[in-house]
C-alpha positions in Angstrom: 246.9 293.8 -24.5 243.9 296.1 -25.6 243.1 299.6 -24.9 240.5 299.3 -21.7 239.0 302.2 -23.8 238.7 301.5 -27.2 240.5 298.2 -28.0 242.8 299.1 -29.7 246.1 297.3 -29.8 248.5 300.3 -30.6 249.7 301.5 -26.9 253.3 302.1 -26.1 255.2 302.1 -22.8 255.5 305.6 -21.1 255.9 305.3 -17.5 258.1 302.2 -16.1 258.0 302.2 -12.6 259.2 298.3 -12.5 258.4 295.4 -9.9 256.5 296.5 -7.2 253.8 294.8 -4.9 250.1 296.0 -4.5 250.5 298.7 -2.5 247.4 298.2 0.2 248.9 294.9 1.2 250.0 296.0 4.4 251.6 293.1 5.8 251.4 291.3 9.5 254.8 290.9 10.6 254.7 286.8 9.5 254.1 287.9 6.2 257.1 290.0 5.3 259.0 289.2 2.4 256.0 286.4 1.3 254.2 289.3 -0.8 254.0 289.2 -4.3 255.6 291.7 -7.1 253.9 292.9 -10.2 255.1 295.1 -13.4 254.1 298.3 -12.9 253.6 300.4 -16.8 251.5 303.0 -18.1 250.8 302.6 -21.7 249.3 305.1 -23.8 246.6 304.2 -26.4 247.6 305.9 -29.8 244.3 305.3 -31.1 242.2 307.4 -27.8 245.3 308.7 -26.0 244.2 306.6 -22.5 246.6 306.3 -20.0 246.6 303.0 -18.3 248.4 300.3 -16.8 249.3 297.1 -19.0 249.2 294.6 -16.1 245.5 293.7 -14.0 246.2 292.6 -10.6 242.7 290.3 -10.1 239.5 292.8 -8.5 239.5 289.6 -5.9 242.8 289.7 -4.6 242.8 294.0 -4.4 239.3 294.8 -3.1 238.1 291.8 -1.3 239.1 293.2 1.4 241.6 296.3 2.1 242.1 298.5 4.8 241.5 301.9 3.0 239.0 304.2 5.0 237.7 307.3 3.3 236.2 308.9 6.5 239.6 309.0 8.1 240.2 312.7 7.1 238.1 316.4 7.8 239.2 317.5 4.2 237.9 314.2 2.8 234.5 314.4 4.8 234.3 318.1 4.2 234.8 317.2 0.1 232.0 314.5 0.7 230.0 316.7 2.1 230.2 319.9 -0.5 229.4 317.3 -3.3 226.2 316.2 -1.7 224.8 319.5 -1.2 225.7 320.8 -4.6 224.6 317.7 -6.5 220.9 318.1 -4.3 220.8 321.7 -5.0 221.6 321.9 -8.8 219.5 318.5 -9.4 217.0 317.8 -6.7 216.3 320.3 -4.3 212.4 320.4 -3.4 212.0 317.3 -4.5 210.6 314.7 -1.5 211.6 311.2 -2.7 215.2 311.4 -4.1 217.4 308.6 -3.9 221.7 307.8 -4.1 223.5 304.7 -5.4 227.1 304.5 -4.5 229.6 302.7 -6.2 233.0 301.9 -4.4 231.3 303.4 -1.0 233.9 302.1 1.0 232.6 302.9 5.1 230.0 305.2 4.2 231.0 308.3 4.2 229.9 310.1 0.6 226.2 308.4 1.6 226.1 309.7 5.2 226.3 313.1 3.4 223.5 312.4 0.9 221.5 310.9 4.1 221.3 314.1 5.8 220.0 315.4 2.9 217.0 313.4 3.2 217.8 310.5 0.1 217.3 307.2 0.4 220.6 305.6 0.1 222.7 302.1 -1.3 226.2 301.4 -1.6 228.2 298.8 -3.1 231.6 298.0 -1.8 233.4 294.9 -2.7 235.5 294.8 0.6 234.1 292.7 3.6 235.8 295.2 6.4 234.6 298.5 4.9 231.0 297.6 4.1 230.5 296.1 7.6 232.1 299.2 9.0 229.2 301.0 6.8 226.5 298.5 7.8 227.3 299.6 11.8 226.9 302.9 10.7 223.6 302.7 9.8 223.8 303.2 5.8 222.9 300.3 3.8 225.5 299.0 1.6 225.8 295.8 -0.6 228.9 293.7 -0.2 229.5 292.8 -4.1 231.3 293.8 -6.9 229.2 296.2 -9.0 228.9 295.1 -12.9 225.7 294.7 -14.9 224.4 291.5 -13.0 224.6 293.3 -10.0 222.9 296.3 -11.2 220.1 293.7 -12.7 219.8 291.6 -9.2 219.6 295.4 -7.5 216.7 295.9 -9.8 215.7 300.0 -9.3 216.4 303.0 -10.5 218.2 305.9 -8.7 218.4 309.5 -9.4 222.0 310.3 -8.7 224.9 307.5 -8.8 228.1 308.3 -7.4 231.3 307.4 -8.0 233.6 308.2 -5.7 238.1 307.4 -6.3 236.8 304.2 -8.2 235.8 304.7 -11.8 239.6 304.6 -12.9 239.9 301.0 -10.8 237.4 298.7 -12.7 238.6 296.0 -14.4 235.5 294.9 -15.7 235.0 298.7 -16.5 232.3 297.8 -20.2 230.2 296.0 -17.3 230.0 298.3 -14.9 229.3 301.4 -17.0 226.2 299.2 -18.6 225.2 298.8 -14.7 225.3 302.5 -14.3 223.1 302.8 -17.0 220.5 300.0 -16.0 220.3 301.6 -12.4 220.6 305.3 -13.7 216.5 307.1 -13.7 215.6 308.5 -16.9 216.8 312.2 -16.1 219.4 310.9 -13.5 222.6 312.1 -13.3 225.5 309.8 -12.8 228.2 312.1 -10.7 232.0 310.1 -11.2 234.9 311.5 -9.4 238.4 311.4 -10.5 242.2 311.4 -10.1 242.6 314.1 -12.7 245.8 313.3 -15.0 246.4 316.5 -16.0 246.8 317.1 -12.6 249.0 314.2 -11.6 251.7 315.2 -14.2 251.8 319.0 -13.8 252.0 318.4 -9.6 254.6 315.2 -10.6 252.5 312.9 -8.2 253.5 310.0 -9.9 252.8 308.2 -6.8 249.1 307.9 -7.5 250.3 305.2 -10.1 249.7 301.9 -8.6 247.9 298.4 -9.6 244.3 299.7 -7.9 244.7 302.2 -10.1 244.0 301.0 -13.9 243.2 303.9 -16.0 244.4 307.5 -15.4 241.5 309.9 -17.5 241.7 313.1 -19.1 238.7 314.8 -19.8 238.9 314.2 -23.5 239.7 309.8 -22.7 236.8 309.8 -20.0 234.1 311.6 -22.8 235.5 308.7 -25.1 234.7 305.9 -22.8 231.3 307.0 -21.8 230.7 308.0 -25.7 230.6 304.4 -26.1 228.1 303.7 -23.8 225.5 306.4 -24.9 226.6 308.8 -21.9 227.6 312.4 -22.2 229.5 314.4 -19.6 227.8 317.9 -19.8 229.9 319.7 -16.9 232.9 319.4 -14.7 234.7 321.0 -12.0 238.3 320.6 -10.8 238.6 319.9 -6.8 241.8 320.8 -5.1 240.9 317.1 -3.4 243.9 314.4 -3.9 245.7 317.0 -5.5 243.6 317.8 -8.3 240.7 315.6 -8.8 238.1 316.1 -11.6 233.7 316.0 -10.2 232.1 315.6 -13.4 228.1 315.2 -14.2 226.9 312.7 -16.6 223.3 312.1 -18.1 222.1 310.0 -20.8 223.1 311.5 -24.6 221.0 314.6 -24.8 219.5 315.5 -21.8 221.7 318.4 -21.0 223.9 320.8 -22.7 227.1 321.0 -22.5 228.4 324.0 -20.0 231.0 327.0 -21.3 232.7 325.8 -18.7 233.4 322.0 -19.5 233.9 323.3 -23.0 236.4 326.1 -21.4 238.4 323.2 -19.5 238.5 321.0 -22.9 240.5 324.0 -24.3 243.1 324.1 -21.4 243.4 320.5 -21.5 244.0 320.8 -25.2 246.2 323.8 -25.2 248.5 321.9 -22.2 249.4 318.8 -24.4 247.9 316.5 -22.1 246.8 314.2 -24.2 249.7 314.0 -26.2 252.7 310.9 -26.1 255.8 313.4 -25.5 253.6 314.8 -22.6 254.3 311.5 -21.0 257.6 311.0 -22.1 258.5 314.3 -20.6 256.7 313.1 -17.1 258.6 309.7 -16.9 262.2 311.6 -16.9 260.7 313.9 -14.5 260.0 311.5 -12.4 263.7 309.8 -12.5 264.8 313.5 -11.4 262.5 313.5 -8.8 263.6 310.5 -7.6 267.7 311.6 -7.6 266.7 314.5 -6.2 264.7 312.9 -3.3 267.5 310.4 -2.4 270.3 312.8 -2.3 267.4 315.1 0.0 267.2 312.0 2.6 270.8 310.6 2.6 272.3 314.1 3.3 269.7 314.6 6.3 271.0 310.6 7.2 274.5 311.6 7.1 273.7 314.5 9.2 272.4 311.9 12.4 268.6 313.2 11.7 265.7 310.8 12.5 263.2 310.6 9.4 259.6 309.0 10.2 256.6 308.7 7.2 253.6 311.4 8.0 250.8 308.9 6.4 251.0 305.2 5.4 248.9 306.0 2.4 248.7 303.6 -0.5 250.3 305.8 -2.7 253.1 305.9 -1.0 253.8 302.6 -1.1 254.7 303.4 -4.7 257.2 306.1 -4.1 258.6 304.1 -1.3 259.5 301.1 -3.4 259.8 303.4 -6.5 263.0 305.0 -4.5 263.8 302.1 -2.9 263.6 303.9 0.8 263.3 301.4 3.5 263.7 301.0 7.6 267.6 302.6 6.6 266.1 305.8 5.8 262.6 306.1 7.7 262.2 304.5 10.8 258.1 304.5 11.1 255.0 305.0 9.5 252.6 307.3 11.4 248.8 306.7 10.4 245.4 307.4 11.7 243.7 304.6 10.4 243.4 301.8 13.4 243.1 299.1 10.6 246.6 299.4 9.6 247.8 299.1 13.5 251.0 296.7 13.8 251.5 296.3 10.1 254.4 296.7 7.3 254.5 298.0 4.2 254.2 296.4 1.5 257.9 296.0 -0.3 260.1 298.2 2.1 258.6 296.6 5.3 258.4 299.7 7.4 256.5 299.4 10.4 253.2 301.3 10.8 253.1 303.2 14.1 249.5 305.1 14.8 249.4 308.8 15.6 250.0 309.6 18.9 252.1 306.2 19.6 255.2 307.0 17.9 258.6 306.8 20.4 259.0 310.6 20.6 259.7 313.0 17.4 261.4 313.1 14.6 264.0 315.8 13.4 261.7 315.4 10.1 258.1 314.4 8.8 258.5 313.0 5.3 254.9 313.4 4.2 253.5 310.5 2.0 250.1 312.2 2.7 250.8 314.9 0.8 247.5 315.5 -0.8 246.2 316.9 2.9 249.4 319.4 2.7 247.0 322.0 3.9 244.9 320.2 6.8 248.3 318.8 7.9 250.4 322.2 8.4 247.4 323.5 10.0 247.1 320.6 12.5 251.0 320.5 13.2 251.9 323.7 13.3 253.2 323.5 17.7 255.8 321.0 16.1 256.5 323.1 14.1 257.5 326.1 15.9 259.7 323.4 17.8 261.7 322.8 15.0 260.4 319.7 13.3 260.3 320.0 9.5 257.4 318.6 7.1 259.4 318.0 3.9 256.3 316.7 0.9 258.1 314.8 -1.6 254.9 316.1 -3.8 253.7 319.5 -4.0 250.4 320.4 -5.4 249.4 323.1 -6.9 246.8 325.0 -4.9 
């Protein structure tokens, strides 16, 4: 292959996580055991340092349709909404006409924020469920694949475009940053949000390494890819969101300058290794001790006649689940929210989802998939609790 950066064709295995399927294919009880498997690597580029996965699963077959909400959460919608306001207040408060482009806007929920704030709004989500769920709702959203023809066939310019837990999932990534620039105002500012891989290796949350995910960014491989394209990331901030997820504010070459503070995070990133090959050497055995350690953690609690059930059928855990090989043996259920994965499997280990509130009494533990809402989850669950039921997360993040 070549580097979905720079193209180069020096990139060497660091992270083998083997066969696994794509982990939002929750499955309808006919269709277990019919889903497909595929590798699962992360090479690293020698030439720009990009993490990224070897093997494309096709954009149709991921993001046609999937049944991923992002207004499922408070902490999500309370992220949403902090973004809005601080993007309108640092780049267009006052102004009467102001407009928002979302790219990946999934049901809405990043727009409804901007709405309130007076903008005119668009989104442009690729699957059929989500972007009629946005439709209902009232926010106008486009259901396409967003690339340069559909930038041109949009035909306007907008002065913020967002980019919301999907800028590290495009397979026709050149395309699509050419759209941003076609739809971007002169003095717009294109606002792309993250999975932060810094972040993923010092918190071990190797589980946010799946096929939807293609690229996993550093600040310094991010500035690289939108170098190309005559973009320039001119500030940053790190968001405790997902674990550590990076907001950062791009313009056209030369319109702003570049903040101490971006420059101050360029030094950390530098002074942590974390775009160097032994970093990621070092992260794959931690994950195989993570992964002993986490089996012999559930098997003794097995062995002691304690009932386990998932906290969260998130996508990401799909990876860990198959990753560790823990199936219906170890966790009985799945407890979700999100109605659209009622009555399904998951993918690979086949455990059945069971929605909150529906579950067939308690468990003696919680093993939280979800783990990137520790804090909105301990605060909501606290009466269990005091009873006696333990939240075990697999992942920690740093606060």
């Amino acid at each position: 292959m070549i580097c979905r950066v720079c193209d180069s064709t020096t990139l060497d295995c660091v992270v083998d996580l083997g066969e696994q399927p794509w982990c939002n294919h929750f499955l309808k009880k006919e269709e277990i055991g019919t889903e497909p498997f595929y590798p699962l690597r992360v090479v690293y580029c020698r030439q720009c340092a990009a993490a990224q996965l070897d093997y494309t699963v096709k954009k149709e077959i991921m993001f046609g349709d999937h049944t991923y909400l992002s207004g499922v959460t408070k902490s999500l919608s309370a992220h949403f909404r902090e973004v809005a306001r601080e993007v309108d207040r640092r780049f267009l408060s006052g102004r009467a006409q102001k407009s928002v482009l979302d790219i990946g806007s999934n049901d809405g929920s990043q727009l409804k924020q901007f709405q309130e704030l007076g903008y005119d709004v668009l989104g442009v989500e690729s699957s059929r469920t989500t972007a009629g769920i946005a439709n209902a709702a009232q926010v106008p959203t486009l259901n396409q694949f967003f690339n340069l023809e559909t930038a041109l066939q949009i035909g306007r310019k907008f002065d913020v475009i967002n980019a919301s837990g999907v800028f590290f999932h495009l397979e026709e990534l050149h395309s699509v940053i050419e759209g941003i620039k076609e739809c971007l105002s002169e003095n717009g500012v294109f606002v792309v949000q993250f999975l932060y891989m810094k972040c993923i290796v010092d918190n071990l949350a190797f589980d946010q390494i799946y096929h939807e995910h293609l690229l996993y960014y550093t600040l310094q491989t991010i500035e690289t890819l939108l170098q190309r394209h005559g973009l320039m990331m001119f500030d940053a901030t790190l968001a405790p969101i997902h674990g550590g997820s990076i907001i950062a504010y791009v313009t056209r070459e030369g319109m702003h300058p570049i903040s101490e503070h971006l420059r101050k995070m360029r030094a950390e990133e530098d002074l942590a290794g974390s775009n160097d090959i032994a970093t990621y050497h070092e992260f794959a055995r931690r994950i195989q001790r993570m992964k002993q350690e986490n089996l012999e953690y559930l098997g003794h609690a097995k062995r002691q006649g304690k009932t386990i059930f998932g906290f969260g059928a998130p996508v990401k855990g799909n990876t860990m689940l198959n990753y560790f090989g823990v199936g219906t043996d170890i966790i009985d259920c799945l407890v979700e929210k999100n109605e659209l994965r009622r009555g399904l499997y998951s993918p690979g280990m086949h455990i059945p989802v069971v929605i909150e509130g529906e579950s067939n009494g308690l468990p003696d533990i919680y093993y939280v998939l979800a783990w990137n809402f520790k804090r909105e989850i301990l605060a909501a669950n606290q009466p269990l609790i005091e009873r006696g039921v333990e939240f075990f997360f697999p992942v920690n993040p740093k606060e």
